[in-house]
DRENNUKOL-205579 format. One line per 3 residues: number of its first residue (from 1); their letters; for each residue x, z, y of C-alpha. Coordinates in steps of 0.02 Angstrom, whole numbers, plus 50000, padded with zeros to 5 digits. Each point is the difference from the previous one (the first is absolute). Example, Ala and Ser with C-alpha at 12.3 -4.5 7.8 and 13.67 -1.06 7.14 Angstrom:
! residues 2
1	AS	50615/50390/49775 ~ 50069/49967/50172
This chain:
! residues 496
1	XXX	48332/49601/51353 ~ 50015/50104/49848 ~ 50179/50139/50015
4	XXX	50007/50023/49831 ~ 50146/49932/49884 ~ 49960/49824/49910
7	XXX	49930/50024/49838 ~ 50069/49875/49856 ~ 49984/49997/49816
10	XXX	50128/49897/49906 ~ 49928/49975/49814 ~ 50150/49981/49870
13	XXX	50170/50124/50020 ~ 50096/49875/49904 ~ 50156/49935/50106
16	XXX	49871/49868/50091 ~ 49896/50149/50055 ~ 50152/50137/50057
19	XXX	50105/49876/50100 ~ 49836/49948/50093 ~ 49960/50182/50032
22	XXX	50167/50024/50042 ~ 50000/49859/50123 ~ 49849/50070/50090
25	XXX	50045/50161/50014 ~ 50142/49961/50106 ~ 49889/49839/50083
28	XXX	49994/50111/50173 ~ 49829/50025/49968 ~ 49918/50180/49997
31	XXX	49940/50003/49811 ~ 49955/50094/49841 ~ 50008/49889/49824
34	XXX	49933/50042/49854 ~ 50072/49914/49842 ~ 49886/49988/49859
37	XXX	50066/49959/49816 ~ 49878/49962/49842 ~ 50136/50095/49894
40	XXX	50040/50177/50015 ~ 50183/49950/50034 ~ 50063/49900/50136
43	XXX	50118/49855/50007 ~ 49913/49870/49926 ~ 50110/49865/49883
46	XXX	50134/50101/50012 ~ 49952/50118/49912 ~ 49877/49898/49890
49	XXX	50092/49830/49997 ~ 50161/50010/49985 ~ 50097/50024/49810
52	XXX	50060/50170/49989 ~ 50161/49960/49963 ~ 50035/49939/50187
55	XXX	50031/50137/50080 ~ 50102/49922/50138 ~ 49835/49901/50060
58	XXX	49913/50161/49999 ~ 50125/50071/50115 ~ 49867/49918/50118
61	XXX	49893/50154/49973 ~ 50131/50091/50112 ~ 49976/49892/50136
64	XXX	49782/50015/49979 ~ 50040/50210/49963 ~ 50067/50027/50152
67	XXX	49871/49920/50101 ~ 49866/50091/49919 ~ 50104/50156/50030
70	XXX	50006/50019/50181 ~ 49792/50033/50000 ~ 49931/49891/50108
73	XXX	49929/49888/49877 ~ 49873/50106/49880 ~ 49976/49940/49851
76	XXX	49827/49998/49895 ~ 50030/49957/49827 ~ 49890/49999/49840
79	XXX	49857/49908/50121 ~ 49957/49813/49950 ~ 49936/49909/50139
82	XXX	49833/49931/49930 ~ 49973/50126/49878 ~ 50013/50171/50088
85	XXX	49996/49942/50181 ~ 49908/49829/50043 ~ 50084/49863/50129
88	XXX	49844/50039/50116 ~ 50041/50210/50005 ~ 50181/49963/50027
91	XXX	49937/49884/50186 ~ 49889/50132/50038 ~ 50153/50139/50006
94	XXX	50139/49891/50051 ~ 50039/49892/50140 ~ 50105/49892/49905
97	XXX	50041/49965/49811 ~ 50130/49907/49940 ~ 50009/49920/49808
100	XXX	50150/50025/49899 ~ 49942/50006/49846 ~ 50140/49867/49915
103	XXX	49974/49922/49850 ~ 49941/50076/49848 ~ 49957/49880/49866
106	XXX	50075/49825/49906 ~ 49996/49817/50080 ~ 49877/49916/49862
109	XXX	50093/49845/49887 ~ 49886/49885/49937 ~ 50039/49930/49851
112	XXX	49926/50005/49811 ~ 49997/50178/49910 ~ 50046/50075/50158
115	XXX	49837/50129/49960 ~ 50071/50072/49810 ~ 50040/50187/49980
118	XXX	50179/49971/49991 ~ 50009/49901/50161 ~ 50007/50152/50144
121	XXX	50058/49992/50177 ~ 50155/50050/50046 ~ 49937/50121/50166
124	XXX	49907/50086/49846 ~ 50132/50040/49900 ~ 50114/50027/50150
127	XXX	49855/50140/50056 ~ 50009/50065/49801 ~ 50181/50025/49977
130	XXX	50018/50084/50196 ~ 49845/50117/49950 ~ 49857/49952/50115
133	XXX	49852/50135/49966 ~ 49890/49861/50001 ~ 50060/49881/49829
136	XXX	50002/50007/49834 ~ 50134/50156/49928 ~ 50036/49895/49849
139	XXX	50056/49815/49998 ~ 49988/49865/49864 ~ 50184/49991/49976
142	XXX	49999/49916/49798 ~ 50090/49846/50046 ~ 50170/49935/49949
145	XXX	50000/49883/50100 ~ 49942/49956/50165 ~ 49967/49884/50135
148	XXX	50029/50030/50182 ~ 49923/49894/50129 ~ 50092/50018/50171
151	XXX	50167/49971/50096 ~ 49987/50148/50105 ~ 50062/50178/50001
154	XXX	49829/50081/49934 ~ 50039/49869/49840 ~ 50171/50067/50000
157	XXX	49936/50187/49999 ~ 49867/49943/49864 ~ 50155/49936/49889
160	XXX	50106/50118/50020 ~ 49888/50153/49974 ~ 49960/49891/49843
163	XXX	50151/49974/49932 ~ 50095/50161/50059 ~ 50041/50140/49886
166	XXX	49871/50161/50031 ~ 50132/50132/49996 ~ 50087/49902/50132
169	XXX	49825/50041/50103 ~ 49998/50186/49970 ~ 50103/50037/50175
172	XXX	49861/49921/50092 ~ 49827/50067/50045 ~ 49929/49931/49856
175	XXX	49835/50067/49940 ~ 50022/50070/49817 ~ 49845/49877/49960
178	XXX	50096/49860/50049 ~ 50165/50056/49925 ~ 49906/50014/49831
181	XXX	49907/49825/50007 ~ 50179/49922/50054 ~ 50085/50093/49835
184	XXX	49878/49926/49894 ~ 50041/49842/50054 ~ 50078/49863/49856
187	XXX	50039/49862/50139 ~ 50158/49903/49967 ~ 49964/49843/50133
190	XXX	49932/49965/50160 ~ 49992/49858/50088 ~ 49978/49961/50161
193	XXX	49931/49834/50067 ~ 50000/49900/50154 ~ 49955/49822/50043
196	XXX	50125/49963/50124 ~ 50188/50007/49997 ~ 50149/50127/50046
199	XXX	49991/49952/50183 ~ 49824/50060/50028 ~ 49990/50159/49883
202	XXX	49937/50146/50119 ~ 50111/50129/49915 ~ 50112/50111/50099
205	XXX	50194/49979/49968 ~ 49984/50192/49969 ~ 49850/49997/49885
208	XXX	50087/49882/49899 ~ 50163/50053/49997 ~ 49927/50177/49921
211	XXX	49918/49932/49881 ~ 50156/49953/49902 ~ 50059/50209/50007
214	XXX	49886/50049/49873 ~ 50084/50085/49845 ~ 49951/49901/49846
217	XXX	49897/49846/50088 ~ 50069/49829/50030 ~ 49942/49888/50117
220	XXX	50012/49795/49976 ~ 49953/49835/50087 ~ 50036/49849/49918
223	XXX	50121/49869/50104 ~ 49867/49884/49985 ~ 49920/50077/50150
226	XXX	50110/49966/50115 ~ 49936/49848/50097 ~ 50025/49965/50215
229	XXX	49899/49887/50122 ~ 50034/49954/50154 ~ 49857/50143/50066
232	XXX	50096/50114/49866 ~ 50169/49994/50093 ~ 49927/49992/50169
235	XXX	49926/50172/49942 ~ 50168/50048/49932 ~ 50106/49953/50167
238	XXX	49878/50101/50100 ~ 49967/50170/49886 ~ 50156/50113/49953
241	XXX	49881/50114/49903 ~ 49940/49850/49897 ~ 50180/49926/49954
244	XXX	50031/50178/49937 ~ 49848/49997/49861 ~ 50057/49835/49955
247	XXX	50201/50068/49967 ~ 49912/50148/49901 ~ 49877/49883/49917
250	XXX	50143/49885/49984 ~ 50117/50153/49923 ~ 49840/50029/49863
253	XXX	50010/49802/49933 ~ 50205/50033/49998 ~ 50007/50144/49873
256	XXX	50072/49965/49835 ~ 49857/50010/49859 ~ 50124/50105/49893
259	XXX	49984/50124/50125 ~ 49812/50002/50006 ~ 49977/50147/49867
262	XXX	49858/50083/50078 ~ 49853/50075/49895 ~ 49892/49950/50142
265	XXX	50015/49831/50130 ~ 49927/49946/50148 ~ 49986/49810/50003
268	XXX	49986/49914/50179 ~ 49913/49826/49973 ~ 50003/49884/50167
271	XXX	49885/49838/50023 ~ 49888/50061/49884 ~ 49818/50020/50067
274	XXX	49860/50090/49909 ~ 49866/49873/49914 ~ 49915/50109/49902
277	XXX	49995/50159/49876 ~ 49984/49991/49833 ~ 49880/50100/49895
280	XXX	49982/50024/49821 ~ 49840/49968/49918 ~ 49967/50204/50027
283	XXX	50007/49944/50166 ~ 50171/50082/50029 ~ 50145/49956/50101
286	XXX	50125/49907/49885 ~ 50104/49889/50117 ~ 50013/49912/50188
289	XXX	50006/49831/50019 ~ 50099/49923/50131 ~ 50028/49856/50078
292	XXX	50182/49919/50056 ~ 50016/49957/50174 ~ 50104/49916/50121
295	XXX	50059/49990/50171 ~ 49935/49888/50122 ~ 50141/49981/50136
298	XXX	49932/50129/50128 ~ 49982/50155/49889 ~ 49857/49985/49908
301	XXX	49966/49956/49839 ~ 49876/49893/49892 ~ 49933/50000/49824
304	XXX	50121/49901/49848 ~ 49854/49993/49897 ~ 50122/50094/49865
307	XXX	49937/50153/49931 ~ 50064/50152/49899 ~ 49926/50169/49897
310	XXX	50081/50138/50026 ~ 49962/50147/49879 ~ 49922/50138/50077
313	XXX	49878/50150/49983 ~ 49955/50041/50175 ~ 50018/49900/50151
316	XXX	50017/50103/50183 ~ 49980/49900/50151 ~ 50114/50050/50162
319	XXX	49951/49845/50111 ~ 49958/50118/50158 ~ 49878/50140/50060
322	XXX	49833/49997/50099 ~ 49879/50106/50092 ~ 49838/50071/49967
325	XXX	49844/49999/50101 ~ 49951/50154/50116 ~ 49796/50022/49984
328	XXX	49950/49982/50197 ~ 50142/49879/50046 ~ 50027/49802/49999
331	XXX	50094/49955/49851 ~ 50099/49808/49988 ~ 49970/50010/49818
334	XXX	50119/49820/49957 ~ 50138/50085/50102 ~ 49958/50179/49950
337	XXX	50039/50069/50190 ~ 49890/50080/50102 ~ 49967/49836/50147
340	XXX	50100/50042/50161 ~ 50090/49932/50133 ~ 50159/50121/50068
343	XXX	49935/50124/49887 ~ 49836/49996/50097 ~ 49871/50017/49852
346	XXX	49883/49832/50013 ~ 49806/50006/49962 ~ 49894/49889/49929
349	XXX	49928/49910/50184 ~ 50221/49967/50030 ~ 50007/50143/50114
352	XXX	50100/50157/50000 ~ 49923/50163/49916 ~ 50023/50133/50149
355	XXX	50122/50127/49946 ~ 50046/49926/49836 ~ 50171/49938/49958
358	XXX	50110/49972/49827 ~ 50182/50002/49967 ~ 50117/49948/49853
361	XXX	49949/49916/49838 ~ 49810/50036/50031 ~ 50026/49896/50184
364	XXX	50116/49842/49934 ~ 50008/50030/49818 ~ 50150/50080/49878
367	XXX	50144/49892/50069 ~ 50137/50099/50106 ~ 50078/50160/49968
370	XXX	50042/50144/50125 ~ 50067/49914/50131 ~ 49836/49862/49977
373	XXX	49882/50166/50030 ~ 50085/50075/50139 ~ 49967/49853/50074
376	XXX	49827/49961/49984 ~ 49978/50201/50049 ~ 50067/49958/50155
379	XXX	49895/49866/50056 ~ 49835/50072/49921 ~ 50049/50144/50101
382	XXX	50047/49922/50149 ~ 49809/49916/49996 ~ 49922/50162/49967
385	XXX	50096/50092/50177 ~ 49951/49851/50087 ~ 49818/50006/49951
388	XXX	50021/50187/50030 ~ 50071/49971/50173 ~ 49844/49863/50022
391	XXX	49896/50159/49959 ~ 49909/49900/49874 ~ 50038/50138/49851
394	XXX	49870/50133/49985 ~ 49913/50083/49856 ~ 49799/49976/49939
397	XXX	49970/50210/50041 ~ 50100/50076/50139 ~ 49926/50136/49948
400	XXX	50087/50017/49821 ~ 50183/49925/50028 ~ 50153/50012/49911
403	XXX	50083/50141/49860 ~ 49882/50142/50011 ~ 49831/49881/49998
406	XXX	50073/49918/49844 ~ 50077/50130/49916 ~ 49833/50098/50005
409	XXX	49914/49852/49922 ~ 50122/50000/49847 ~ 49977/50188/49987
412	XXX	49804/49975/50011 ~ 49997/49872/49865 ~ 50116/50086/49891
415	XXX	50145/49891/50003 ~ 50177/50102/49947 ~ 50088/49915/50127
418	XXX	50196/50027/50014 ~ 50134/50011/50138 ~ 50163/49991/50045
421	XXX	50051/50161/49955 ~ 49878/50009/49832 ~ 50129/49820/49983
424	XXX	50142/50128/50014 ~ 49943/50124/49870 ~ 49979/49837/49857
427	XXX	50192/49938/50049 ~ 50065/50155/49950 ~ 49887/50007/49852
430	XXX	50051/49862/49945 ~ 50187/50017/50039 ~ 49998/50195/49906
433	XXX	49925/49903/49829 ~ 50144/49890/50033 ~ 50167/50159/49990
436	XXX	49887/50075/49876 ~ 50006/49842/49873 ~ 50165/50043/49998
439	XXX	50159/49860/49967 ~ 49981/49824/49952 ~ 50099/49920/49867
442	XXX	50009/49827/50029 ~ 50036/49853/49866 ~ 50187/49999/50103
445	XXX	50008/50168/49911 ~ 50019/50072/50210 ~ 49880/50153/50031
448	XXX	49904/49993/50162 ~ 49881/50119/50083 ~ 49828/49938/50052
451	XXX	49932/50004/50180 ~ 49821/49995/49969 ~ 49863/49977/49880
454	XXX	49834/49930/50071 ~ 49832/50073/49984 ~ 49891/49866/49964
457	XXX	49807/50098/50002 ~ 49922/49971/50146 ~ 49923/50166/49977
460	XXX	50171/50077/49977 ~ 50063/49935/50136 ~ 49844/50039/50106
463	XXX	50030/50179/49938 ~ 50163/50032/50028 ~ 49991/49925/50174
466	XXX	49856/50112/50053 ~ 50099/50167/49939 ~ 49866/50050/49847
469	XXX	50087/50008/49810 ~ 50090/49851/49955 ~ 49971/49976/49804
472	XXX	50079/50101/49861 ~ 49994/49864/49863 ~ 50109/49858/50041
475	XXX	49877/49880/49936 ~ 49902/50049/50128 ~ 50129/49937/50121
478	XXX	49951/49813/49951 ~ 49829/50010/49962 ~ 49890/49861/49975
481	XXX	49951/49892/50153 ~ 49803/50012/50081 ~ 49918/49844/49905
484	XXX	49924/49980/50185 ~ 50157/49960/50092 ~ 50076/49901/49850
487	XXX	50006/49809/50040 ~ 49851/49910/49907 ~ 50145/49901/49935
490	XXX	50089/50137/49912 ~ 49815/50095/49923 ~ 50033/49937/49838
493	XXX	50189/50094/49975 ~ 49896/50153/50049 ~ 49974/50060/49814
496	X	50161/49939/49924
């Protein structure tokens, strides 16, 4: 029986990944984890999905900074499982790895014109406007106005961060790319659109409240909208958080239209469902068509067979995230979740994989927040001691286990890997280009200082991270993303 500490690789230091690790280190068992990240940052969506204007959902980042603090957990960032390191190496030098590699790309929507340039995916231009090294630097922001697809928060970040007044950005950590394509902005509407009614909006009550606090943007919903089943009120009686986005919905369709004087407005549009968009004959986005629905006594809704154009010149769908595929793992490619049962990773014969596990969006898809992930750490983890304690966990090579046999892999192949401390160095990079841009002036006429601004070059950030000369020219700080690692999706924004 080997003496030597358990050897586990948890791929993804998103929240998913750091609670798990978390959970394991203090699981009883005698181990050593290695958390490997794709990006040369950790944290995941939080720092690369959430608007950057909320920084009281960030304050999660405390929580995951303090974990990663203590040292027990080391993490290897800038390596992309697949591309620098295959599934197969990572069995041979671990006992165990565990999936936590979230969600990183748009549910699909099929309907007619869904495919023209000015249709894009919300997770895209979430990743653009939070400065992922890996999209587009420039975004095709020529619209007036626009349609949003989506009754969720992301479709409330998407509208807001549409409709909201740049300068009112500057205290964030706004890249300067972004700040620029924002400025140059002419939107005056956006509307957001969802087929069923107030009652089953997914919205937070603090979402939506916020989006009415916006200096010089209104925000409507016509009293038309306002319709209650029997499955409606049943939802009602049993949420508190749901009656409170229907009072602020309800507050929105109450205003008085002489007080609406906005030069920009978000418009909420219930039981309207997307039919198709509408394309000029340049193939362009010119409209959406929707269709009116109805309730059907338990919640749902069906088709009226009554259908409206709304003007618009780019359509972003919000209807929900999903995984990607890992090369060398089973993939449930309808579901987009890696096949597993307790967060035991499923092959292809039914079986468990030995030593392979997932947890978080990658395991049961994006639905949940923190408290969802903790959870699903915990039992994932709970499987893996148990299968430890079975003594069913042990790596390909015993020869070659662990840190040192996969950190001198990375360092024979070349790979600038970064670590905690090179993580560090780039927060107080990025927080010293924040106190030297100096005060904000915001459209309030207040002045506010800025915490951070983000480096958005993977190359910077790899840089910076490993100690060598961060960039003189600015420009240099945003760079232009590998045309490798840029989703096949986004190629053709490459040149723009």
């Amino acid at each position: 029986m080997s003496t030597r500490p358990l050897s586990v690789a948890v791929v993804g230091a998103g929240p998913a990944g750091i609670y798990a690790s978390d959970i394991l280190s203090k699981s009883g068992l005698d181990v050593s984890i290695d958390l490997l990240e794709r990006l040369p940052a950790p944290y995941g969506l939080v720092r690369y999905g959430v608007a950057p204007d909320h920084p009281r959902i960030k304050q999660i980042i405390v929580a995951l900074y303090k974990i990663l603090q203590r040292g027990d957990i080391r993490l290897i960032g800038n390596v992309e499982v697949g591309r620098d390191i295959s599934v197969a190496e990572l069995r041979q030098h671990y006992d165990a790895i565990v999936l936590a590699t979230g969600a990183d790309t748009d549910a699909e929507l099929d309907i007619p014109g869904i495919d023209s340039p000015e249709s894009f995916g919300g997770a895209d231009f979430v990743s653009w406007y939070d400065g992922h090294p890996d999209h587009p630097r420039t975004w095709d922001l020529s619209a007036r106005e626009v349609a949003v697809i989506g009754v969720g928060n992301v479709a409330l970040d998407i509208a807001r961060m549409l409709a909201k007044h740049p300068e009112d950005l500057m205290t964030t950590e706004i890249p300067a790319n972004v700040a620029e394509g924002l400025a140059a902005s002419p939107v005056t509407d956006v509307h957001v659109f969802g087929r069923r009614g107030p009652a089953q909006v997914k919205f937070t009550p603090l979402e939506l409240r916020e989006l009415g606090k916006q200096p010089d943007v209104d925000v409507t919903v016509d009293e038309e909208d306002f319709e209650y089943d029997a499955g409606s009120e049943a939802a009602l009686r049993a949420s508190n958080q749901q009656r409170q986005v229907v009072k602020a919905l309800e507050g929105y369709a109450m205003q008085e239209p002489e007080d609406l004087t906005a030069s920009r407005t978000i418009h909420i549009h219930l039981f309207e469902a997307p039919h198709a968009i509408l394309l000029d004959e340049g193939g362009h986005v010119r409209g959406l068509r929707t269709e009116r629905t109805r309730l059907n006594g338990d919640g749902s809704v069906s088709g009226t067979g009554v259908f409206r154009d709304w003007p618009a010149q780019a359509v972003y769908r919000a209807v929900g995230y999903a995984g990607s595929p890992i090369e060398g793992l089973p993939f449930d490619a309808q579901r987009r979740v890696v096949p597993n049962e307790g967060g035991r990773v499923i092959g292809e014969d039914g079986t468990p994989l030995a030593g392979v596990y997932a947890t978080g969006w990658i395991r049961r898809g994006p639905v949940g927040l923190i408290g969802s992930t903790k959870s699903d750490a915990q039992e994932t983890i709970g499987n893996l001691v148990a299968d430890a304690q079975a003594g069913l966990l042990h790596a390909d090579d015993e020869t070659q286990v662990g840190h040192e046999a996969v950190v001198a892999l990375l360092e024979q192949r070349g790979v600038p890997y970064t670590t905690w401390q090179g993580w560090e160095l780039l927060d107080a990079y990025e927080r010293r280009l924040g106190e030297d841009y100096g005060p904000v002036q915001l459209t309030s006429g207040e002045r506010r200082e800025r915490e951070r601004v983000k480096v958005v070059s993977r190359e910077a950030m790899t840089a910076i991270s490993r100690g060598t000369d961060a960039p003189a020219d600015p420009v240099a700080l945003i760079g232009r993303p590998d045309p490798a690692r840029l989703p096949a999706r986004l190629r053709h924004l490459l040149g723009r």
